[in-house]
C-alpha positions in Angstrom: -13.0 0.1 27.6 -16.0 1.7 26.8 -17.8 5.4 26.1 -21.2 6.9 26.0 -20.6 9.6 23.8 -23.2 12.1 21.7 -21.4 13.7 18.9 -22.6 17.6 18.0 -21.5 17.0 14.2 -21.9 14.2 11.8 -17.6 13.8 11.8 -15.0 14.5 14.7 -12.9 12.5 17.2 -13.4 11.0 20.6 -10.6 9.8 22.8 -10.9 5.9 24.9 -8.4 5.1 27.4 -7.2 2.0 28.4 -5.6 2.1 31.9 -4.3 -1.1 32.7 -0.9 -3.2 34.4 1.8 -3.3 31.2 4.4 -4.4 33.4 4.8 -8.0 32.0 4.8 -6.6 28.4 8.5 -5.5 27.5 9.5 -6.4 23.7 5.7 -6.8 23.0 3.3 -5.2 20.3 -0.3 -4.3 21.4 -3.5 -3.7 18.9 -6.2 -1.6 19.6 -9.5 -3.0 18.0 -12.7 -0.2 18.0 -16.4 -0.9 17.3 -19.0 1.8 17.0 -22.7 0.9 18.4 -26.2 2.7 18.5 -29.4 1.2 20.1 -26.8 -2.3 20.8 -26.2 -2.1 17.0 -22.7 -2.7 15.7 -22.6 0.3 12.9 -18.8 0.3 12.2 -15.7 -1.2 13.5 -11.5 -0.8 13.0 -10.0 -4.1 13.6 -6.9 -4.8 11.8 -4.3 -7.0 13.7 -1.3 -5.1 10.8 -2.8 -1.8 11.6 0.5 0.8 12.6 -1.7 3.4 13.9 -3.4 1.4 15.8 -0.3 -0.3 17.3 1.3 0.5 20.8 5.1 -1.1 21.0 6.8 -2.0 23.6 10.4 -1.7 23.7 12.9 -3.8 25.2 16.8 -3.0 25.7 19.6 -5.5 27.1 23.3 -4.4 27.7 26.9 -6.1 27.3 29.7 -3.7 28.9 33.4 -4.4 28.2 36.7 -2.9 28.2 37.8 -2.9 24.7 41.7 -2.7 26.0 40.7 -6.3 27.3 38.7 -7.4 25.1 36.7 -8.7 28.1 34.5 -7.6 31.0 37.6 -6.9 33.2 39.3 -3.8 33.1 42.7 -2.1 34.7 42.0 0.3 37.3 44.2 3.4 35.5 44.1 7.0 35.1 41.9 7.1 31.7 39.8 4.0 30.9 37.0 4.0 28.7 34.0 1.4 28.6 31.8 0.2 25.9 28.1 -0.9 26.3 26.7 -2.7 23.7 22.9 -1.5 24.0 20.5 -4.2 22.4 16.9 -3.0 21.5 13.9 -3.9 20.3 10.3 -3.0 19.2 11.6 0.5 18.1 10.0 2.2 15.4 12.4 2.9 12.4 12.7 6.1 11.6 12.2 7.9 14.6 14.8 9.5 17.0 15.8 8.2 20.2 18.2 9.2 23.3 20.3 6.8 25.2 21.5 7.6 28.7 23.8 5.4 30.6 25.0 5.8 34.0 27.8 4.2 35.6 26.7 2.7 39.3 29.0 1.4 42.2 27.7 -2.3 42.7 28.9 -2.4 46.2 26.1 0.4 47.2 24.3 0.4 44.4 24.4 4.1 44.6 26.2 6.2 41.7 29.6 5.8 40.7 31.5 8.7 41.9 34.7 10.3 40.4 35.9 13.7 41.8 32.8 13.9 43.3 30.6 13.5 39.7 28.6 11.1 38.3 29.7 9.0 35.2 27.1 9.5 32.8 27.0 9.5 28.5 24.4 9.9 26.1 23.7 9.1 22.4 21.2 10.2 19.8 20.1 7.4 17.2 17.8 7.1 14.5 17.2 3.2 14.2 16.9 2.0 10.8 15.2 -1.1 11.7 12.7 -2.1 14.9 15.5 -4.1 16.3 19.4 -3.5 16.4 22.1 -2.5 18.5 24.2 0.8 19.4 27.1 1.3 21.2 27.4 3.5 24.4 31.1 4.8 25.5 32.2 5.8 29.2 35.8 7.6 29.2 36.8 8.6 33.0 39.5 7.8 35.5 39.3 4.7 37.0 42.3 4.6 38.8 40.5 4.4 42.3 38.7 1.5 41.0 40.6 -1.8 42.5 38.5 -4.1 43.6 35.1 -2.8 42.9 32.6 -4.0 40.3 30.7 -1.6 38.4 27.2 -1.5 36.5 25.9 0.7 33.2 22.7 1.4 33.7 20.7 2.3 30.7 17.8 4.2 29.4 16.1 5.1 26.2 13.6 8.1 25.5 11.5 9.3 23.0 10.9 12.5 22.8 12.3 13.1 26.4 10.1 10.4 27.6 11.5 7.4 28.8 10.5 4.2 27.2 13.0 1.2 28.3 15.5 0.7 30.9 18.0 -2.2 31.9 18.7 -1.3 35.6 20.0 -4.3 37.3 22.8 -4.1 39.4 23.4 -7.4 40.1 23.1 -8.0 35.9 26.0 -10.1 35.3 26.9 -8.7 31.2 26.1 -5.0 32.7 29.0 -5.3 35.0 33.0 -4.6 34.8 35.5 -6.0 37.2 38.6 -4.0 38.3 40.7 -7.2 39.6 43.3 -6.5 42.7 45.8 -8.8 44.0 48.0 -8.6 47.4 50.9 -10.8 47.8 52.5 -12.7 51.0 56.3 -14.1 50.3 57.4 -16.5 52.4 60.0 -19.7 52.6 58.7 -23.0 53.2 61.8 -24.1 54.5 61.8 -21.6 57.6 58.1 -21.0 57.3 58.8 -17.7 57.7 59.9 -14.9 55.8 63.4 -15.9 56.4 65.7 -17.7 54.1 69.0 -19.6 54.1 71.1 -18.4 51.7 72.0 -21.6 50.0 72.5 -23.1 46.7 68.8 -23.9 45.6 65.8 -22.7 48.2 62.2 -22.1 47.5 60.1 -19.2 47.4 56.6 -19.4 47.9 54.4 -16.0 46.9 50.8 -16.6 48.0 48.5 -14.2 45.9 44.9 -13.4 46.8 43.1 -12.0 44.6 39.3 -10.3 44.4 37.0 -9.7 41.2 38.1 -12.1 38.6 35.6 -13.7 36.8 35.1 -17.6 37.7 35.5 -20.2 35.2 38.3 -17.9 33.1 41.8 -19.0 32.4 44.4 -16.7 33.9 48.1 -16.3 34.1 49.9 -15.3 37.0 53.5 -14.0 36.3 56.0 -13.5 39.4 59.3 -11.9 38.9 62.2 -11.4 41.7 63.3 -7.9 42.6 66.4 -6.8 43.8 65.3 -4.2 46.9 68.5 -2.7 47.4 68.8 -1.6 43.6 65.2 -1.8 42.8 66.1 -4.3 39.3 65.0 -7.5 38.8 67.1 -10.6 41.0 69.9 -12.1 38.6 70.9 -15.4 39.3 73.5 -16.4 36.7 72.8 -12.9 34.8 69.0 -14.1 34.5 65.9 -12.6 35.8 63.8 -15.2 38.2 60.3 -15.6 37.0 57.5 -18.0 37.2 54.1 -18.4 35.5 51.1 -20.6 36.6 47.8 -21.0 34.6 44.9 -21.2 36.8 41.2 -21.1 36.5 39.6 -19.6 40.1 36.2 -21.3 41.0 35.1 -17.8 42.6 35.5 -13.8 42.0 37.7 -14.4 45.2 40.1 -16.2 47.0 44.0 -17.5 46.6 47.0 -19.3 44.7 50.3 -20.1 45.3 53.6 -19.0 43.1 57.0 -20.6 43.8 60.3 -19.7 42.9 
């Protein structure tokens, strides 16, 4: 950039702007270098790579949300739930005070998550220490509603009610959390229906679907027979009649088999 400038006294200021695409510069430190010219002379320059004032950062931020009651990125879908995102920065200046604002978003719509008709939002105020570090964000609201969807924090940080980063992804997979659901269909391989004999050992075959687990994760099923008339678990010999399998899905979605 340049300027054409006649000063009316021997000291004062001038202002140079730069106007130019910064998209690509996230987690980046820029240096502005000046030199002062008459008649196509150089007279003075300011060209110091470690100059602060100078400098124009950049900041970058990156999420992780979990549930802490899981330890993981899966939560239940009950009445009070709370959600921790895990905010990364970078290129902030130490020192200085900053606001986070997340926002919880529906991934399904990508439109905001809504509970009783409002928005899930939280905010933070942090003074960083260092230029990089991390802070922690927490969502507490009812999830209960929540079976079967995936949703996204969205974050933003602001200086001085300006904003400065965002992470706003919704397809980001360490941004989301997963509110599992499974249905169930009984049924007896012997009839191949849901009819039984009433005999001294039959089978009992529960196939589970289930929707929003996370692939590649170990998992345990647990089945358990219940008594309808009394509403108790099924004693056979005064024991309850349960069954586990360990399984590992290969997608968010799909099926298994339980026999009893």
């Amino acid at each position: 950039s340049e300027l054409i400038f006649t000063p009316e006294t021997a000291d004062g200021t001038v202002e140079l702007s730069f106007t130019f695409d910064a998209s690509t510069l996230k987690n980046k430190t820029i240096v502005v270098f000046e030199s002062l010219s008459h008649k196509g002379k150089e007279l003075t320059f300011h060209a110091d790579i470690d100059s602060e004032p100078q400098s124009i950062y950049f900041p970058e931020i990156g999420t992780k949300a979990t549930c802490p009651e899981t330890g993981s990125q899966m939560a239940p879908a009950k009445k009070e739930l709370t959600i921790v995102d895990t905010v990364t920065y970078q290129r902030l200046i130490p020192g200085k005070e900053y606001k986070l604002t997340g926002t919880l978003m529906d991934q399904e719509n990508g439109e905001f998550l809504l509970v009783d008709e409002k928005i899930i939002t939280s905010e933070l105020v942090f003074t960083p220490e260092e230029a990089e570090g991390t802070v922690e964000l927490s969502f507490t609201f009812d999830a209960s509603a929540l079976k079967g969807k995936t949703i996204v924090a969205f974050e933003s940080v602001s200086y001085q009610e300006k904003e400065i980063a965002v992470h706003t992804d919704i397809e980001s997979t360490p941004q989301s959390i997963y509110f599992p659901e499974i249905g169930t269909k009984a049924s007896c391989p012997e009839t191949d229906s849901q009819m039984a004999p009433a005999k001294k050992e039959v089978t009992i075959t529960d196939t589970v679907s289930y929707k929003h687990l996370v692939p590649g994760k170990e998992y345990k099923l647990t089945g358990t027979l219940m008594d309808k008339e009394s509403g108790e678990p099924l004693l056979v010999d005064k024991k309850p009649v349960t069954s586990e399998l360990i399984f590992t899905p290969e997608t968010a979605d799909g099926t298994v088999e339980l026999s009893f």
